[in-house]
C-alpha positions in Angstrom: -193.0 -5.8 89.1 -189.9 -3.6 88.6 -191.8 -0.7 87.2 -190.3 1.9 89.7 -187.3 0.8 89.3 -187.7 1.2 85.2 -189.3 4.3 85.9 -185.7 5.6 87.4 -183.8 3.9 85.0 -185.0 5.6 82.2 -185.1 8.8 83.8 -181.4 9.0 84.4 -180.6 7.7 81.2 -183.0 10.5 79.6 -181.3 12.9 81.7 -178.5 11.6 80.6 -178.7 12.1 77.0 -180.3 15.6 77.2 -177.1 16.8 79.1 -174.8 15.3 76.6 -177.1 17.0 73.8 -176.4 20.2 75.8 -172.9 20.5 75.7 -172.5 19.2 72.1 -174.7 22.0 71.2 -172.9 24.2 73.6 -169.7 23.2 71.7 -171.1 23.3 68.2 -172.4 27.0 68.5 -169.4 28.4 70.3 -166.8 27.1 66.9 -169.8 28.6 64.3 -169.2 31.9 66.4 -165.6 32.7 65.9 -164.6 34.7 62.8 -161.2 34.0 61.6 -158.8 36.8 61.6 -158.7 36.9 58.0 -162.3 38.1 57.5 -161.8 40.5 60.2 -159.0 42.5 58.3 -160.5 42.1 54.8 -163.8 43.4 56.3 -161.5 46.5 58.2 -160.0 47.2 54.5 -163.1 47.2 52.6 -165.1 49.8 55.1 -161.7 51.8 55.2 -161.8 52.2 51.3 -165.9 53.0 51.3 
């Protein structure tokens, strides 16, 4: 039988996807990080009128 050969198969593939995962999540939580410029200065008004 070809089980060793399955065995590797499915590692790489598993590997694979988990790396793929990785970035997109890498990606996903770097965009939800950035504050707009906008929010910035209406944020710099507010404390500058408290």
């Amino acid at each position: 039988m070809y089980w060793t050969r399955a065995k590797w198969i499915l590692i790489i593939l598993f590997l694979g996807i988990n790396i793929f995962l990785l970035t997109y999540m890498f990606f996903a939580v770097q965009e939800q990080v950035t504050v707009s410029n906008a929010t910035i200065e209406n944020t710099l008004d507010i404390l500058k009128k408290n």
